[in-house]
N, C-alpha and C positions, 0 to 999 in steps of 0.2 A: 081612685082619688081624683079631684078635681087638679085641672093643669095649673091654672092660675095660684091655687093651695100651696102647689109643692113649688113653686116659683119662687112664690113667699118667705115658704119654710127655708130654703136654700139661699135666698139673700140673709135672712137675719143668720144662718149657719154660716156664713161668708165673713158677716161682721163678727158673729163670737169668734171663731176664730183669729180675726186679727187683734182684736181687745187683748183674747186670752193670751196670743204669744206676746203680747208687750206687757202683761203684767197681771194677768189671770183676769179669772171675774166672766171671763163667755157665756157662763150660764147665765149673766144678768139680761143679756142679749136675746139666747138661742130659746132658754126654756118658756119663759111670758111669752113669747111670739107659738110657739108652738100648742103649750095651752090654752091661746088663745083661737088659732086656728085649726083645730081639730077637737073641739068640745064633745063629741061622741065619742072621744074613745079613754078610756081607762088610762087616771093617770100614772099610775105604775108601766102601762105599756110605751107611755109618752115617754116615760125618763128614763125608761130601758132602750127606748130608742134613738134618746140622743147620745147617750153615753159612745155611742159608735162613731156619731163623728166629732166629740168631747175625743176620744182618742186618735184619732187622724190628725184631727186640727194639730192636739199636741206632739203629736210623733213630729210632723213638720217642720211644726216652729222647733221641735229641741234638736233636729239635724240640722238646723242654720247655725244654732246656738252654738252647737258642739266644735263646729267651723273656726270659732270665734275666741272662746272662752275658756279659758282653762280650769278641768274639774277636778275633784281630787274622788280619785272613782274607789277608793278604797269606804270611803262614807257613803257615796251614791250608793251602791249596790246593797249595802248594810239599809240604807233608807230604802231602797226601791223592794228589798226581799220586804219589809214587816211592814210596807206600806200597802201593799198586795191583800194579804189576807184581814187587818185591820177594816178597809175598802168595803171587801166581800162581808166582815161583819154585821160593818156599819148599815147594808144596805141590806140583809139579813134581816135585822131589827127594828127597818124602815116597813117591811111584809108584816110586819107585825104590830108596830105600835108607831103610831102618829107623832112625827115632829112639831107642832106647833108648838107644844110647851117649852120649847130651846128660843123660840125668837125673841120673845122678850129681853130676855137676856144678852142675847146678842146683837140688839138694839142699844143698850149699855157700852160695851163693848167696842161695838167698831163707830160709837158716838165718841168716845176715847179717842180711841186711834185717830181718827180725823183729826181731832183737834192737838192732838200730841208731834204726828207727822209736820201737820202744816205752822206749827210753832217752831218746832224743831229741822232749820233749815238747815242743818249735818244731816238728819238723819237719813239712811240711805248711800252715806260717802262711807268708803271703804275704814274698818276701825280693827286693830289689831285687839283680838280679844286675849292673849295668851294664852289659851286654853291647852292643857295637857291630854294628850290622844285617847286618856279615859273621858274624860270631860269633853272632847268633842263627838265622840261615841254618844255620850250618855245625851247630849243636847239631841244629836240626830235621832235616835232612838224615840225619844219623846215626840219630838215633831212630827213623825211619821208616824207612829202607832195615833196620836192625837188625831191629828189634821187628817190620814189619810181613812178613822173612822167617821171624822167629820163629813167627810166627800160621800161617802156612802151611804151615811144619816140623811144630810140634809144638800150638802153640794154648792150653791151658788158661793162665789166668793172664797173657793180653797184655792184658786191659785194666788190671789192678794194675801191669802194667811199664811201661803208659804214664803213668799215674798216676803212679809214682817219676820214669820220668824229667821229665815237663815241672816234679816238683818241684826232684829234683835239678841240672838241667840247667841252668832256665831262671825258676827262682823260683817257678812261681807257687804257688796256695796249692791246698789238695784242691779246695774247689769249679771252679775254674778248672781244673785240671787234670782231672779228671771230665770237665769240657764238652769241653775239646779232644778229651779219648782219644777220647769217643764217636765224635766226628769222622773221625778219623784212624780207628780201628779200623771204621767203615763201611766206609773204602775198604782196609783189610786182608781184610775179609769178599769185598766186591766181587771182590777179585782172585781169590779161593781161589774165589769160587763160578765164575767165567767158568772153571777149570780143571776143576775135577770136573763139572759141565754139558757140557763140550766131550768130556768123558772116560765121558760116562754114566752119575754115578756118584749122580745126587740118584734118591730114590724119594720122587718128589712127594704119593703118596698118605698117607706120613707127614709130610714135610715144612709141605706148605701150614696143615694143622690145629697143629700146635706154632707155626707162626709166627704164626697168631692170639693165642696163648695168648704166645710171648714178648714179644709186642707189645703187649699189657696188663701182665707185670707192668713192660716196658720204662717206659712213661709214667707207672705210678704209682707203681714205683723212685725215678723223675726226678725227681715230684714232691716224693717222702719228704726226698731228699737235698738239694734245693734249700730245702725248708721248715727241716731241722733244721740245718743249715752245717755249717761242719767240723769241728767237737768230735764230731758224727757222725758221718761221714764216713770221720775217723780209724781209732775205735777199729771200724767195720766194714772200713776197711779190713785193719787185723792181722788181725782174723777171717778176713776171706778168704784172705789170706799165708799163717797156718798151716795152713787148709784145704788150699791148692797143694800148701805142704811136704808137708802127711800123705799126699795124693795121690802124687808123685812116689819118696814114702820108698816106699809096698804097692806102685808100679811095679817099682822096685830091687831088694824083697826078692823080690816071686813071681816076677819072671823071672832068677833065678838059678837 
């Protein structure tokens, strides 16, 4: 591979990683740069081989997080087992049948979200939901069997969708919910990588050198978003939203 290429690929895998640990969304970063710079190669091999350092990055950013944040590991581990195999589904299904009929849709969607978050200057501040320990199960449960087949499916933008829901779902505030998604979207990764690995579908010689690189800007993303709270947080989070939307909107239009 040419040197200049993988330079390339390893700066914008530098930035997904810092993106993703302040509030997800790296793939809006890592994957268009990589599809762009490696046009010969299959893009099932492309996304199996970012997924490798999609999980470095995040291992990083959520050992900062864990420093920091107080989790309630009794839900995590519940989220992180079914987000696992969910994952491995979703990316199952992807070998087989074409995501494009989802964007539409989810053009809708995080068209919403945009305009609901940035109306909505609480949302994101920590809210006592009262929820009873069956009803926090049952939220977790959803989210992760959902979102973490979504990551599998389709990927760009599951760590923002974790981000809304452990807001919406479950109260907590942006920083808290950051720390969780990391979590959870580990074992999202985990699962998509045990699928394309099984499927041969990682090119290691690109893969290991980016996940260096995601795994720096992962921990010192962590750092940034943990040091400035969620008045940061926030308004990077939008940023990355309409980033998704713009993403999925040149989806829509060039493949008609």
């Amino acid at each position: 591979m040419d040197t200049a290429i993988l330079i390339l690929l390893c700066v914008a895998a530098f930035g997904a990683g810092f993106v993703d640990a302040v509030v997800g969304g790296g793939g809006l970063v890592q994957t268009p740069a990589a599809l762009i710079l490696l046009p010969g190669l299959p893009v099932a091999a492309i996304m199996g081989s970012l997924k490798i350092p999609s999980f470095s990055g995040t291992m990083f950013a959520a050992a900062q997080y864990l420093r920091q944040v107080r989790m309630n590991w009794k839900l995590l581990l519940i989220m992180m087992a079914l987000a696992v195999p969910s994952a491995f589904a979703g990316s199952l299904l992807l070998t087989v049948v074409h995501n494009d009929f989802m964007k539409p849709l989810l053009l809708v969607v995080l068209s919403v979200l945009v305009v609901y978050t940035y109306a909505r200057k609480n949302f994101g501040l920590h809210r006592d939901k009262s929820h009873s320990a069956a009803q926090q199960v049952a939220y977790a449960v959803l989210i992760s069997v959902v979102i973490g087949f979504y990551d599998g499916f389709i990927g760009p933008g599951t760590g923002s969708f974790f981000v809304v829901a452990f807001i919406a779902l479950l109260g907590f505030d942006f920083l808290q919910a950051s720390a969780n998604a990391k979590m959870v979207n580990l074992a999202t990764n985990f699962g998509s990588i045990c699928l394309f690995i099984s499927k041969g579908k990682v090119i290691w010689a690109i893969a290991l050198p980016m996940a260096l690189c995601n795994a720096a800007g992962g921990f010192i993303g962590a750092k940034v978003a943990i040091a400035r709270g969620n008045a940061f947080i926030r308004v990077f989070f939008l940023v990355v939203i309409v980033g998704t939307l713009a993403r999925f909107a040149y989806d829509v239009v060039t493949h008609r």
